[in-house]
Every structure is written in C-alpha cells, then in structure tokens.
N, C-alpha and C positions, 0 to 999 in steps of 0.2 A: 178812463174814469176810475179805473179801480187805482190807485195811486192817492184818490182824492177819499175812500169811502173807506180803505185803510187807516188812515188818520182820524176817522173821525169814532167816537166810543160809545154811542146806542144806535141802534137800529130807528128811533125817531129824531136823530141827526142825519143817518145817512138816507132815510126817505126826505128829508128836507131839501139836504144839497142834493138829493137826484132831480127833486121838481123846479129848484133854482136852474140847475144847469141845462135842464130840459125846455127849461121860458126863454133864457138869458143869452146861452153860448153862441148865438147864430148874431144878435146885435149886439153882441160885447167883440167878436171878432172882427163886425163890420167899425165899428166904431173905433178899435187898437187899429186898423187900418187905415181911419182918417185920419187920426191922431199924429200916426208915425211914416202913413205911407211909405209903409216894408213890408209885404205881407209874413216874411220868417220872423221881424221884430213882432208885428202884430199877433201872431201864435207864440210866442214867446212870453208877448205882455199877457194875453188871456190865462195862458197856464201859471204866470205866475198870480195872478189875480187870484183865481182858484183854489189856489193853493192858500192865500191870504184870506180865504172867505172862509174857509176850513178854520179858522183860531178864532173865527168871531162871526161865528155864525148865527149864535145868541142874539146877535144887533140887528138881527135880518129879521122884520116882521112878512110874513107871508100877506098877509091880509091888507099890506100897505103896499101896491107893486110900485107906484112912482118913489116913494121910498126908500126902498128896496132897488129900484134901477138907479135912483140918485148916488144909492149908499156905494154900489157898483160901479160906475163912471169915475166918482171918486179913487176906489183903490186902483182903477185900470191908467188914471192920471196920474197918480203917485207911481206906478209902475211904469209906468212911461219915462217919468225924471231919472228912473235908475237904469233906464236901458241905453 
C-alpha cells in the first residue's frame, strides 16, 4: 500500500484511499477474478486500478458506497481491456 499513499499529497487523501482500500480490495480482487479468470491478471488488474484511483480520487464520494463501488468496477473493466 505504501506505493499507493506515496503518490498521494495530503494526509486527508491518504486517510481516504486507506478507508477505500480497506472497504474495497477483498471484492475488487474477487471481482478482476471473474472478469479475467487469472488470478495473476486479476492482481494485476486490482493494482493497476489502484493506482488509477490515486489521480482521481476527487470523484470518489465516500458517503455514496454504491457510487463509489460503481465508480470502481468501472476503472477495474477499463483495466481489464488493457491487460
């Protein structure tokens, strides 16, 4: 995680994406798994997700979780087409 909390530039960004990744990473990982059925592509796709949530993390309302899990599915599918 520290890769992810590096990149990010106040300390109420990186308490955000700790509580995103702390909701998310267990069915974002299930999910790149159904997707791509490969569990190395499916860690693959999640970290690059991640790493895409980090530059727009702005967009992410906390208070909105279907939202928020929408907004995530989304970049995990667009990361899917490039793997």
């Amino acid at each position: 995680m520290l890769i992810y909390l590096m990149s990010l530039d106040t300390e109420k960004e990186r308490i955000k994406f700790v509580k995103i990744y702390d909701t998310y990473r267990n069915r974002m990982h299930y999910t790149a798994n159904m997707i791509l059925k490969d569990e190395l592509n499916a860690e693959d796709m999640v970290h690059d997700t991640f790493l895409t949530l980090t530059d727009y993390l702005d967009r992410i309302n906390e208070e909105d979780p279907v939202g928020t899990w929408n907004y995530i599915v989304t970049i995990l599918k667009i990361n899917a087409t490039i793997l």
